[in-house]
C-alpha positions, 0 to 999 in steps of 0.5 A: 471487482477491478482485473487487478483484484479479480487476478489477486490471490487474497491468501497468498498476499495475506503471507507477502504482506505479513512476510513484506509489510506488516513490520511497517503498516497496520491495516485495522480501524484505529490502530497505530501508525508504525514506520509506515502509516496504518492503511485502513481506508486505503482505496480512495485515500489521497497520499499523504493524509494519515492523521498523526503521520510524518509522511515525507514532502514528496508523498504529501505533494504526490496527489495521488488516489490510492486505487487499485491501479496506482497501489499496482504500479506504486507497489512494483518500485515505491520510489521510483513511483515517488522520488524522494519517499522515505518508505524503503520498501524496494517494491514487489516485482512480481505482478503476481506478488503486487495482485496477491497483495492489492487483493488482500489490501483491498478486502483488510484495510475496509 
């Protein structure tokens, strides 16, 4: 288990992302894109690649390996961390907040 999970709180991150996420991303095998692309399969998944979803230029082109890691520094501000996405998300800045939501990320989207 990585420092950033280990530091997570799965319970409390399941609330930020139903309170924060959920209206945008689903996280289960087959289910939907929303406005958000569904995230199962997330850890270890180029950006971008969703079948189905109409992700912006700058995600598509970003190149980045959604580890534990990138999600912790994407997740503090989306669009700073990608110019020019379209997700909206203003980001968690709380590093709290961002390992509770890896946490639960890393064991809902398997």
């Amino acid at each position: 288990m990585s420092e950033i999970i280990a530091k997570g709180n799965v319970e409390n991150g399941e609330k930020l992302f139903k309170a924060r996420c959920v209206q945008c991303h689903t996280t289960a095998n087959g289910a939907p894109n929303k406005q958000g692309p569904n995230l199962y399969g997330l850890f270890g998944r180029k950006s971008g690649t969703v079948a189905g979803y109409a992700y912006s230029e700058a995600n598509k082109n970003a190149g980045i390996m959604w580890s534990d890691q990138t999600l912790f520094d994407y997740l503090e501000n989306p669009k700073k961390y990608i110019p020019k996405t379209k997700m909206a998300f203003p980001g968690f800045k709380s590093e709290q907040d961002r390992y509770d939501v890896i946490a639960f990320l890393e064991k809902d989207t398997k």
